[in-house]
N, C-alpha and C positions, 0 to 999 in steps of 0.2 A: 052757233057759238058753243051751245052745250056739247054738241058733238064734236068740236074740235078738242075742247078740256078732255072726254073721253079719249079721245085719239094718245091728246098725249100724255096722260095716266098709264094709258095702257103701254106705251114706250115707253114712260120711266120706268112701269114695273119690269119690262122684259128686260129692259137694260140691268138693271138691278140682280134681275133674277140670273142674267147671263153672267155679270160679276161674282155673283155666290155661288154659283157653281163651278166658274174656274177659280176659285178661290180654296173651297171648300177641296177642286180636284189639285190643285198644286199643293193643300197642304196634307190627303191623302198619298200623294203619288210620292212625296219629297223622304229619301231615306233615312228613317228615324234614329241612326247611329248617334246624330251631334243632339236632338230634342231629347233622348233617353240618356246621355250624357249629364247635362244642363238642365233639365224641366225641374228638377230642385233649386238649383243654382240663384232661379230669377226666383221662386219663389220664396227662399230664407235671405235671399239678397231686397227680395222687399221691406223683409221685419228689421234689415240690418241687422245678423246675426250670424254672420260671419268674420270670425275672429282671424283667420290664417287661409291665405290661398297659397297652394301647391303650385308649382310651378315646371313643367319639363319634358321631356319625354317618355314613353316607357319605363325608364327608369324612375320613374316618377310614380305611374297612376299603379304600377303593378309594386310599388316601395311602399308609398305612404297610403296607410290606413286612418280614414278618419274617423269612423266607428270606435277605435283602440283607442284613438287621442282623445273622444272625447269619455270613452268609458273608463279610461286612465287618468287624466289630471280635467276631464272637464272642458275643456278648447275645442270649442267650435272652427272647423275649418271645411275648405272645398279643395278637391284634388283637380285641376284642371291640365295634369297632364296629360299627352296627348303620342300616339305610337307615332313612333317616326319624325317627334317633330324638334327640329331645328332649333337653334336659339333666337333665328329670327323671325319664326313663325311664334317663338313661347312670347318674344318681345311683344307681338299686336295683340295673341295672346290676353296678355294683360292689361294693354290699352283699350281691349274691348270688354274687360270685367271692369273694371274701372271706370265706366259708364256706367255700371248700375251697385257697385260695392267701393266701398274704401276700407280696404280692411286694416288692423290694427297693425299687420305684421304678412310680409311678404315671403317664403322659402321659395329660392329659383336653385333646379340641380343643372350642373355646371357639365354633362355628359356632353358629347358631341364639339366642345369647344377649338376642334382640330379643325372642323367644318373649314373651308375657306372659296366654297362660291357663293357669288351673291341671291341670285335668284335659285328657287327650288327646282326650277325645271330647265339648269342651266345645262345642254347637254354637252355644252363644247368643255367647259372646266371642268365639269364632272364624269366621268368615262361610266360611272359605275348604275348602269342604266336600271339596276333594279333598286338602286336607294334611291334613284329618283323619282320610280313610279311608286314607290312605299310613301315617300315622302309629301307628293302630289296626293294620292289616292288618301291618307290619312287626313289632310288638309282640312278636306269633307269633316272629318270627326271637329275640329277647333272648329271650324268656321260656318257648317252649314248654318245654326241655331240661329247666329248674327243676322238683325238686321239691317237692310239694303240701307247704308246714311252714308255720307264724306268718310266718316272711319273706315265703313269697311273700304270705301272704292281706294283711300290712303293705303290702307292694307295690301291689295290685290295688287297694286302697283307695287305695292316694295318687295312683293315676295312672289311673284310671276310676271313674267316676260313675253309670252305668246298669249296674242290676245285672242283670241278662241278661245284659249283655256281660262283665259282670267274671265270671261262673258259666263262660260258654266259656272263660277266661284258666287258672280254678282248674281246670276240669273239661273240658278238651280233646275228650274224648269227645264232647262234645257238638257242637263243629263238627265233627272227623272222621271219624265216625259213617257217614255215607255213601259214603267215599270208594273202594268196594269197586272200584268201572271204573275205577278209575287207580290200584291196587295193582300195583306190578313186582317184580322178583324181589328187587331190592333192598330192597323195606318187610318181607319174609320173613328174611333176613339179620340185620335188627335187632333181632328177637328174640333172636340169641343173640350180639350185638355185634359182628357181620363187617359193619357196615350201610357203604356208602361214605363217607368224611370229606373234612373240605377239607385239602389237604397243602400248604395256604398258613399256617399258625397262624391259622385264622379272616378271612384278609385276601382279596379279589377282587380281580384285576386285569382292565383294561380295553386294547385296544391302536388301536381307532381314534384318529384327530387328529384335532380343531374349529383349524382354521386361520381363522377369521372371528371374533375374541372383541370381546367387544363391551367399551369404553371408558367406563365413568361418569368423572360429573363428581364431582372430589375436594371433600370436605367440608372443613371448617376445621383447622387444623390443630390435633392433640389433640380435637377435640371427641370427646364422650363421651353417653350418654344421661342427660337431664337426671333422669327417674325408677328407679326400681328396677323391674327385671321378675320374671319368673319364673324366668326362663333367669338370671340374676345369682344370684337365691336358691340355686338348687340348683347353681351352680357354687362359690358359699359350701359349701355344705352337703360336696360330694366334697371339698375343701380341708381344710376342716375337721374330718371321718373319717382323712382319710390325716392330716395332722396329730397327731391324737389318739391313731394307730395308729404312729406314728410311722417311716411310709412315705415316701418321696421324690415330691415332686408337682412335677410340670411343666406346665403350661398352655400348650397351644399354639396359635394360628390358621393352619392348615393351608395350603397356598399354592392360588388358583383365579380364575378371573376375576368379583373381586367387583361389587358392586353399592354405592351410597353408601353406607347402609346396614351393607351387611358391613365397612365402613371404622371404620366409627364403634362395632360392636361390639366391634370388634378393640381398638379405645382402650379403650373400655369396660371390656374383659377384663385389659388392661395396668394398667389404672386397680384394681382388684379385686385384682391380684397383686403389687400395691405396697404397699397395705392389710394383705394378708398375708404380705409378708414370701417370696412364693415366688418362684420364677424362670419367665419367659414368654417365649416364643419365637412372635413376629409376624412368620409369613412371609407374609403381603400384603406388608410392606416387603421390598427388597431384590430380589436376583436368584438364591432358591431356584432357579424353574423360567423359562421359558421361554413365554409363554403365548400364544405364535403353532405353537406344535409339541407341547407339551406336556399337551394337554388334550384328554379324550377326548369333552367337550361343556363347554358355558360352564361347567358347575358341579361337573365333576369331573376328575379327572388320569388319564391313560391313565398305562401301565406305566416310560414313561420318566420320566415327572411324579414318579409314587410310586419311581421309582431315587432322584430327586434329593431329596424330600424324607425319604426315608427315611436317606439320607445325611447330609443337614442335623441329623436329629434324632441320628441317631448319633455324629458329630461332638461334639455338645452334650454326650451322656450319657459319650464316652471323655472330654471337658475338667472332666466335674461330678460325674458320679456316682459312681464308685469300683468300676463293675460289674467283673467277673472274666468274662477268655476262656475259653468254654470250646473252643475248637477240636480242643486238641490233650487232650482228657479222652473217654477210651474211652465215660466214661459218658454223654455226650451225641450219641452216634452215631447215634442217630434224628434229630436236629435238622441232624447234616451229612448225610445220607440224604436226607431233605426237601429241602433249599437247595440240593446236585449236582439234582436236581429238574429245581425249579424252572429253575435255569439250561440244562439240559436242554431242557427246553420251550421255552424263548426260543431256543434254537440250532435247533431245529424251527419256529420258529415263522418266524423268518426265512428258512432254504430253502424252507419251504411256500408265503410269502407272496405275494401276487403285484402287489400296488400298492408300485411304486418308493417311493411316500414314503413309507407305512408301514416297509416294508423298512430302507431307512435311518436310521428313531427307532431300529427294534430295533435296529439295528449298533452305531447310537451307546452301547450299554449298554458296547461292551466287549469279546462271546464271539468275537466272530470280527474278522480285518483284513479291510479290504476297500480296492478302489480304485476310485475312480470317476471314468471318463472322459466328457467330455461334448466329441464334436467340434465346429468351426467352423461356425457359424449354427444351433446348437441352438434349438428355442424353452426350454430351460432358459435361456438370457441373455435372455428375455423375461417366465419366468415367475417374478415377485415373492416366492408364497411359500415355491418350490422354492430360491431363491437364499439367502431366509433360511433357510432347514432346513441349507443347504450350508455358509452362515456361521456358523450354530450349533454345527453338529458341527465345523467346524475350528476353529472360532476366532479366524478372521482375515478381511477382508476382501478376500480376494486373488478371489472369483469375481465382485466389482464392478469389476475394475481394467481387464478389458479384453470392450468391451460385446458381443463376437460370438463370442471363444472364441479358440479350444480353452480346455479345462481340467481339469486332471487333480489328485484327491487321493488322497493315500496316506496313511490310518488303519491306524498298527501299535499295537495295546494291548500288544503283550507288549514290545515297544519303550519306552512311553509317547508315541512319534512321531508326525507328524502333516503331511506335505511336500506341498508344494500348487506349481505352476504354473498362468500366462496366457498367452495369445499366444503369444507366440515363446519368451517363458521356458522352459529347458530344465531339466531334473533331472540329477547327473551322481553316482553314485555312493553312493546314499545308501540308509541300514544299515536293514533289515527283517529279517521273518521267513524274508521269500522267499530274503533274501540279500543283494549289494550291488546297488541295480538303476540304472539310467536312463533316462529319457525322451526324447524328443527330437518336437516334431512340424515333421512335413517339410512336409506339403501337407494338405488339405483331408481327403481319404479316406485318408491314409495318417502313420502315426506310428509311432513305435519303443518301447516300452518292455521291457526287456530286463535279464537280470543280469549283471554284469560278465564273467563267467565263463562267459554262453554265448549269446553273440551273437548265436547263429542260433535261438533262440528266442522270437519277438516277439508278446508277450502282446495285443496290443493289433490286429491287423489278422490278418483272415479274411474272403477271398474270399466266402464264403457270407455274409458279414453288412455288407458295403459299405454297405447302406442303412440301418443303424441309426443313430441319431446318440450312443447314450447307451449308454454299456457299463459293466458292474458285476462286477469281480472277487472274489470271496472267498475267503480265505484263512486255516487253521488259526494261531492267533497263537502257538501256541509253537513249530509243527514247519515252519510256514511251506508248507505242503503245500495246493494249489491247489483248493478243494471245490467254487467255483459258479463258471461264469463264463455269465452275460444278457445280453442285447439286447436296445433299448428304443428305441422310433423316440415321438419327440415329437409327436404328430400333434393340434392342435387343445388343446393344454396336456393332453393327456392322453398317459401313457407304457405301451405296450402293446408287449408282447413281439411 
């Protein structure tokens, strides 16, 4: 008898122990795109401390910054956009956050709303065989993290059609199964939840610029799509859940260089949120962003793009929604942890950086002042879309006024300041970080810029760098304290240290 208990001791244990090792290897093998997405997600959705989930596609996770919302007005929120995804994938999407969050306030972006076949992987209605594998192969990013219950198998049925395919969706194992040559130490880590996360809330930032956006021609005015699609259906359909759940829905159209097309969805989705009684925010209209600086390719917004829209929608939600600061609450000190961050990174990102105009989108956010001189006959008064980038950040037309230079601005954010000279225009006292400063330019290679208090300190002219034509000072904005100062000689519309 004692020996049979043995016996099967000893097979439960190996049983057991065969469990934890395929366990331990499905959740080493399983690719960490959707757990490093979400592994936040479930766990400030445990504290119930998510105030606003994001909702969308690309246009979504690469727009909305949640770092900025919450370092801005305080609003807790999760971006669970997702590349390539549909409205009827943002739809389960949200049926499956919705199992572990009920947030206060819902933002769904309205892109893709032309969409009109039903399944993802429908090849017969959809010719365009590479936004199907986009759309399939992203899937993975929404939906690996989900757990295998009724939702998801609900899911997999409404948004896939070949059942092979929907078997890898429920049963992951089966695509990741081989992935044994590209295990790192991080797929080790996720077994016991130390696996790396996004320390964005779910959001990716992009920091290149598309200076060349290309221009369609506008559609009629209000027009609308004359039939109902699919992307219409299931924007009904997340309306109608938060509705019913009695969530706050916001419908947005993210700002980007659209297409006629994307004009006409945008009505479309206005036309939809009129019907329901919700509120919509259509930033293709207006002057969101910028979309000569502002876009990190025609179809999507680099980091300063996602400052400003992430602002706009902020904006909206402090005039509508009734959300609660949390800033000054001990209890959300992961989420000010996060967003010191992020800002963090963009203050490295900018001393690291080494293209002049990248350089100065990042400046334009804010973390640092800076001054930027450009002597007499730079090719900057010839190059078109350096002069826009200079107009944007100031705000004034003042580097058109005189066509060969000099020109000097001074960007102070803890100021809110912004002091620009032409020509002969001089600066004569005026209140920064650095102090009370002045300008003055004398001659071709030689200018004065100085603080009133110490004369013989002139920030602007060094024997070693006579041949640059473009100089770039930065400066700490609250202690006023001098951190970079570059040269940058204009050679060919190109600016190289």
């Amino acid at each position: 008898m004692k020996r049979k208990i043995i016996i099967a001791l000893k097979c439960i244990f190996f049983i057991i122990t065969v469990f934890a090792i395929l366990y331990g290897a499905t959740i080493a093998l399983r690719r960490k795109d959707s757990l490093y997405k979400y592994a936040d997600f479930f766990e400030l959705a445990k504290k119930d401390q998510i105030d606003v989930l994001f909702l969308g596609s690309s246009h979504t996770i690469n727009a909305v910054n949640p770092a900025v919302l919450y370092n801005n007005y305080g609003y807790t929120s999760y971006n669970m956009g997702g590349h390539g995804s549909l409205l009827q994938a943002t739809y389960w999407e949200l049926m499956e956050a919705l199992q572990y969050e009920t947030p206060e306030w819902v933002v769904v972006d309205a892109y893709m709303l032309e969409k009109n076949y039903r399944y993802l992987d429908d090849r017969e209605n959809n010719p365009d065989a590479s936004e199907i594998n986009t759309s399939i192969e992203q899937l993975h990013l929404n939906m690996d993290v989900w757990p295998l219950n009724k939702l998801k198998v609900e899911a997999m049925n409404d948004l896939v059609q070949d059942k092979d395919l929907k078997r890898e969706f429920l049963f992951d194992f089966i695509v990741y199964h081989n992935r044994w040559e590209y295990i790192t130490e991080d797929d080790f880590k996720s077994i016991v939840g130390n696996e790396s996360r996004n320390e964005l809330f779910g959001a990716e930032m992009r920091y290149d610029v598309e200076t060349a956006p290309y221009i369609c021609q506008r559609p009629e005015d209000g027009e609308v799509f004359a039939d109902e699609t699919v992307g219409m259906q299931y924007l009904s359909k997340i309306i109608e859940e938060c509705q019913d759940r009695e969530i706050g829905i916001l419908v947005t159209f993210n700002p980007f260089n659209p297409e006629t097309k994307d004009i006409v969805a945008a009505n479309t989705a206005g036309a939809i949120c009129n019907t329901y009684g919700v509120p919509y925010l259509n930033m293709l209209d207006g002057d969101v962003i910028d979309i000569y600086s502002d876009l990190n390719d025609r179809g999507h917004l680099n980091v300063t793009g996602a400052d400003k829209t992430t602002r706009a929608i902020g904006d909206w939600l402090k005039a509508n929604a009734g959300l609660v600061d949390h800033r000054d609450d001990e209890a959300y000190a992961y989420w000010e942890k996060l967003s010191n961050k992020y800002y963090d990174e963009i203050r490295e990102k900018i001393l690291s950086e080494d293209s002049l105009f990248t350089k100065l989108k990042a400046l334009s956010i804010g973390e640092y002042g800076f001054v930027l001189y450009c002597n007499e006959d730079s090719q900057v008064f010839t190059d078109e879309v350096m002069k826009h980038l200079i107009k944007e950040i100031a705000g004034s037309n003042v580097i058109y006024e005189t066509p060969d230079g000099p020109y000097i601005m001074i960007c102070d954010p803890g100021f809110n300041k912004v002091y620009e000279a032409s020509g002969d225009a001089a600066l004569d006292n005026v209140e920064t970080a650095m102090g009370f400063m002045n300008y003055r330019p004398v001659e071709k290679n030689f200018r004065l810029f100085y603080e009133t208090d110490d004369e013989e300190t002139n920030y602007l002219y060094d024997e070693d760098h006579v041949a640059e034509d473009v100089q770039l000072l930065i400066f700490d904005k609250n202690t006023g304290e001098v951190i970079d100062h570059e040269y940058y000689t204009s050679k060919g519309g190109n600016y190289g240290k």
